[in-house]
C-alpha positions, 0 to 999 in steps of 0.5 A: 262368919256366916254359921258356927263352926262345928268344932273349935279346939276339939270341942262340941260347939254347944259346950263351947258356945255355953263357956259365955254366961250370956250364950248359955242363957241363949242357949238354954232358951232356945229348942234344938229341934229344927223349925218347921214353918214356912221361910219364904216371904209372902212378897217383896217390899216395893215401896219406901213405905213396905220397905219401913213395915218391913223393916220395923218387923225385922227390927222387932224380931231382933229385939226380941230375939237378943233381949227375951230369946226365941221362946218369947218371939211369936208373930204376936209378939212381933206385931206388938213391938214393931207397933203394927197389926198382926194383920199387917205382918202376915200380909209380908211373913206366913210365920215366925221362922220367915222372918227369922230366916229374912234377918239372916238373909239381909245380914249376909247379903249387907256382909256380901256387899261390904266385901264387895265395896271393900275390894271394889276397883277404882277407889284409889286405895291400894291393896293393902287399904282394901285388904283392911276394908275386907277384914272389918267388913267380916268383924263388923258382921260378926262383932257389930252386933255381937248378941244378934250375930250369934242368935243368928248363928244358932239359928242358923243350924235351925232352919232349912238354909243349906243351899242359901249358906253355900251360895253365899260363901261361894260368892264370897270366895269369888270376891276374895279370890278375885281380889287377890289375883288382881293384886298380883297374889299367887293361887288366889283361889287356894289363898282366898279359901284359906283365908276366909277360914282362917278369918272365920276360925279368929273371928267365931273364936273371938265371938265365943269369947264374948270378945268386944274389942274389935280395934285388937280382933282387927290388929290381930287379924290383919297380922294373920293376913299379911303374914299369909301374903308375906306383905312385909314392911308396909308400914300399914297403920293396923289399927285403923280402917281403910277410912282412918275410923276407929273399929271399936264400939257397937254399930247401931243400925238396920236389918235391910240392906239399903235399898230403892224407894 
């Protein structure tokens, strides 16, 4: 979910990611070099007003990123969309690869806490109903915005991310494993460790597919899931999510994460 696998049935991940026409336009588009700019913000958005700079600079890059590719996106590029001075974008981001690099941290940091909403004690759902907030929390990540997910992911393998991946999918094992214990599911740790890959394994194979109906990933997903869990019987309504919504459709919607004025 997070970076794409190194190899899906025995394939080279660029042979497999070149099957979509779309993903090979991607990819004959981008460089394989690893980039080399600086990756860290030059500083944090306090206010409601750098937290919309912010976020319209963001916004510009993934568009771009999806509708021209990377060749197309510079700093003045950036500034030109977002409707900003380049002046005003280097007073936030040193280069191109800082901004990239932060529309990988606020897509995994909202995945992070959909995951941790999804599992969250004292909602009144039951275990099953939050099982199910859990496994659309991971297609949203990957399917909401499927062409940006998988730039992302490209991107990913480009830029000197490493320590923050394997935080990210050590919190993310905690939060599952956490949740099974505390639905009573025995070796929670092995089981949570499993599952995340077996979620990831469908959800990047779907990806790569160019699949987009995120109601029959989700049936398909969530059949995976109880069958692992020997949850049998339940009734569970598999087509639905833990609110009653269809999953179908694109999600529209930010980079950032909601955060305070």
């Amino acid at each position: 979910m997070v970076q794409v696998m190194s190899c899906v049935l025995g394939l080279p991940w660029r042979v497999r990611w070149a099957k979509n026409e779309q993903s090979l336009r991607f990819l004959n588009s981008h460089p394989e070099a690893p980039m080399s700019g600086p990756i860290v913000p030059r500083k944090t958005p306090r206010q409601a007003r750098a937290r919309a700079t912010v976020e319209a600079i963001l916004e510009a890059a993934a568009r771009i990123l999806v509708a021209e590719g990377l060749e197309r996106l510079t700093t003045n590029r950036v500034a030109e969309v977002a409707g900003i001075s380049i002046g005003t974008l280097y007073q936030y981001f040193p280069s191109k690869e800082a901004i990239l690099a932060e529309i990988l941290r606020a897509k995994r940091q909202q995945l992070l806490e959909d995951i941790r909403a999804a599992t969250a004690e004292g909602t009144g759902q039951g275990f099953e109903a939050r099982l199910s907030g859990l496994i659309e929390a991971a297609i949203v990540h990957q399917l909401g915005q499927p062409t940006l997910a998988r730039s992302l992911e490209y991107l990913d393998s480009l830029l000197p991310l490493e320590a923050e991946t394997q935080a990210l999918k050590a919190a993310i094992l905690e939060r599952v494993s956490g949740f099974l214990a505390r639905g009573g599911i025995a070796r929670p740790e092995e089981s949570a460790r499993d599952l995340v890959a077996a979620l990831r394994g469908m959800i990047d194979a779907a990806g790569l597919a160019g699949e987009t109906d995120r109601e029959a990933l989700f049936r398909r997903a969530m059949r995976l899931v109880r069958g692992y869990l020997g949850l049998e019987g339940s009734g569970f309504a598999l087509d639905r999510d833990a609110s009653g919504a269809e999953l179908s459709g694109d999600e529209p919607g930010g980079i950032l994460p909601p955060g305070p004025p």
